[in-house]
C-alpha positions in Angstrom: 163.8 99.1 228.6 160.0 98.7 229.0 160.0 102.7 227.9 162.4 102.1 225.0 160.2 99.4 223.5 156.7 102.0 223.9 158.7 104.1 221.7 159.4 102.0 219.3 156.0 100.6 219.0 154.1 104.4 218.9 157.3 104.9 216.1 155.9 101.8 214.1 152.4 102.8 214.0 153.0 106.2 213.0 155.1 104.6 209.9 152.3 102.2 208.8 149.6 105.2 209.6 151.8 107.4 207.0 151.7 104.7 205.1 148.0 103.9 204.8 147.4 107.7 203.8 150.0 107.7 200.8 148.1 104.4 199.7 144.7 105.7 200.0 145.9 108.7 198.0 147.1 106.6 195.2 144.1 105.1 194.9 141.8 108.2 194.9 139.5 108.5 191.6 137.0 111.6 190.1 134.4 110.4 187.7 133.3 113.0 185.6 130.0 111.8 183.9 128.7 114.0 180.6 127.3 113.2 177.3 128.8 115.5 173.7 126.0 116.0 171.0 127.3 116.4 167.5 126.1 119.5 165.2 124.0 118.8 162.0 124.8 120.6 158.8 121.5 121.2 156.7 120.5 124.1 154.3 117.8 124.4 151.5 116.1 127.3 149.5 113.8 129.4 150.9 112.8 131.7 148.1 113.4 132.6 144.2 112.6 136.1 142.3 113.2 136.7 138.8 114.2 140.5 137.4 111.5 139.5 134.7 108.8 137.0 135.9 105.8 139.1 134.1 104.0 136.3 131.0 102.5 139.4 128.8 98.6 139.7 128.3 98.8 139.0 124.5 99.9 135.8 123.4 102.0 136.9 120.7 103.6 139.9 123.1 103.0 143.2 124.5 104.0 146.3 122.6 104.4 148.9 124.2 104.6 147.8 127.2 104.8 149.0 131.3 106.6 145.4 132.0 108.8 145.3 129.2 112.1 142.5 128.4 115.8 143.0 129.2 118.3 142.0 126.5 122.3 141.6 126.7 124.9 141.0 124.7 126.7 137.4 124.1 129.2 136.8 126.6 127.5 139.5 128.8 129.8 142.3 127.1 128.4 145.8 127.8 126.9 147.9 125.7 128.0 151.7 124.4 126.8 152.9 127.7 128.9 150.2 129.7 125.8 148.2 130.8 125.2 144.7 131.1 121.8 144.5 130.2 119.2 146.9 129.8 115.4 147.3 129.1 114.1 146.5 125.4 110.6 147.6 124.0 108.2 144.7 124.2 107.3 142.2 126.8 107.5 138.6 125.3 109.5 136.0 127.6 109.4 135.9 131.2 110.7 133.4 133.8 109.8 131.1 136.9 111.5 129.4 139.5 110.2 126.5 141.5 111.9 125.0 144.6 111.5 121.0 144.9 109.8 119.8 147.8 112.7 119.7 150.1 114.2 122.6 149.2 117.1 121.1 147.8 116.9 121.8 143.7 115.5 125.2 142.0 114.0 124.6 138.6 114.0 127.5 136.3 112.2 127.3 133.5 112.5 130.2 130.8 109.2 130.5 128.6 108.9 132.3 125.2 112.6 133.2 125.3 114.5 134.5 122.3 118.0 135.3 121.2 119.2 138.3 122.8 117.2 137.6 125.6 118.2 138.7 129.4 117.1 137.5 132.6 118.1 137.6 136.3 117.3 135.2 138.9 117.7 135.5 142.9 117.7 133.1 145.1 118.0 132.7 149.7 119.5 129.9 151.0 118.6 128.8 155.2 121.0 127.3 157.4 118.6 125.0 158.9 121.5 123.0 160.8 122.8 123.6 164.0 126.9 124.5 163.0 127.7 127.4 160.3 127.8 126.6 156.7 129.3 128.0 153.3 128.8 127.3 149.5 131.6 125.6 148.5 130.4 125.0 144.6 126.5 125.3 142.7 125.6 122.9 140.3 124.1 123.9 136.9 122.6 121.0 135.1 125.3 119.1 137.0 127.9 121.6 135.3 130.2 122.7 138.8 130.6 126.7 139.3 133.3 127.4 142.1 133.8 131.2 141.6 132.8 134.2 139.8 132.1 131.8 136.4 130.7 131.9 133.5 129.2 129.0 131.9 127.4 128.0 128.0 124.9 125.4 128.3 123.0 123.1 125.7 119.6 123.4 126.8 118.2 122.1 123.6 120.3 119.2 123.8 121.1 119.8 119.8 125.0 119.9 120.6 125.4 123.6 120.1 125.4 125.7 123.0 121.9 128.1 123.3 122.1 129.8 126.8 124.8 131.2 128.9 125.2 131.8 132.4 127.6 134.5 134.6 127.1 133.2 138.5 128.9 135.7 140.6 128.5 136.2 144.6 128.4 135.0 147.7 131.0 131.7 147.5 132.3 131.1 150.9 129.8 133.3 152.5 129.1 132.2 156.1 125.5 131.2 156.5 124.8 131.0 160.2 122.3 128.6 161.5 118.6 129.9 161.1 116.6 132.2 158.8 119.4 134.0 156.5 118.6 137.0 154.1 122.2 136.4 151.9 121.1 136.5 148.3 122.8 134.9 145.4 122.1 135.2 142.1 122.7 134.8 138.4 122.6 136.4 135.3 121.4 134.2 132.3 121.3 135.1 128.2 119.6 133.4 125.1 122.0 132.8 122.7 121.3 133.1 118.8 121.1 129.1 118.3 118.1 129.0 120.8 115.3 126.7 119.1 111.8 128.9 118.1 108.8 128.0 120.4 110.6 126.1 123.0 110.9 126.1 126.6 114.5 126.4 128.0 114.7 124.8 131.7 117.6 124.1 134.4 118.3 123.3 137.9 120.1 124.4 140.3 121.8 122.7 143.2 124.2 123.6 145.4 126.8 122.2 147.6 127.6 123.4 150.6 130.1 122.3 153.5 130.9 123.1 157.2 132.6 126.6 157.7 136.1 125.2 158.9 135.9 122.9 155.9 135.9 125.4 153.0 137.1 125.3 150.4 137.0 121.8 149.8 140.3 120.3 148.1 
């Protein structure tokens, strides 16, 4: 009897013992401690280059010239020779491009332009965020471009369109974060209503998003 009841007594702590494990194992826990940084999307402009940024040495023009004009065609239509624009023979507009102090906007100003006019502008955007970027649109004088566009403009703000503008490259390009040599540009034409002795200015801004986000809806 004595024996039966040692049995039974080693069988019960054995059962309570089993149970005491599958308890602690329920209550078991693994912390994990970390922190997650978010990215930053920035750009800005980094540089500008006109095709034509030479002022000629006489105030009335150069003629002949080594630094001479381009003209073009309204609407950009080629010429007999299928170009766009082409080399005239005296040097009397030029251009220049400013970027604003945080690199956000680049003012272009157009001096001593004339109808027939042609000039091409160049610009480098840096990703100076920390996640990839594209354009998703530019901003002419607040007038949206989202593709290979063309655009009039009333520079003179007379009501009758004076410039035009073709903007052509680079939309949904991927900017990766850092210094970035992708170049856009835009061609830009003096149209026959242009005022005489006037200055013709714009800006440009641009719009860009994160690359997973593009295009924007």
């Amino acid at each position: 009897m004595k024996k039966r009841l040692g049995l039974l007594t080693l069988s019960l702590v054995l059962a309570l013992g089993s149970l005491g494990v599958a308890y602690a194992a329920w209550t078991d826990e693994v912390t994990v401690e970390g922190s997650v940084t978010t990215g930053s999307l920035c750009w800005r402009f980094t540089d500008c280059v006109f095709i034509d940024p030479h002022p000629p040495v006489n105030p009335g023009g150069d003629y002949p010239t080594l630094t001479p004009d381009y003209g073009a065609n309204p609407g950009f239509a080629p010429d007999e020779q299928g170009r766009g624009f082409w080399l005239v023979d005296k040097n009397v507009g030029w251009g220049e491009c400013e970027l604003s102090a945080d690199g956000k906007t680049l003012n272009v100003t157009l001096h001593n332009a004339y109808p027939c006019y042609f000039n091409s502008l160049s610009f480098y955007v840096m990703n100076c965020g920390t996640v990839p970027l594209k354009i998703d649109h530019v901003l002419i004088n607040e007038t949206k471009l989202t593709s290979v566009s063309y655009v009039p403009l009333d520079l003179s703000g007379d009501g009758v369109y004076d410039f035009e503008i073709r903007y052509g490259d680079n939309f949904g390009a991927q900017i990766e974060p850092g210094p970035s040599f992708l170049e856009f540009s835009l061609w830009m034409h003096v149209l026959q209503p242009a005022p005489q002795n006037d200055t013709l200015s714009f800006s440009i801004t641009l719009v860009a998003v994160q690359w997973d986000e593009y295009p924007l809806p």
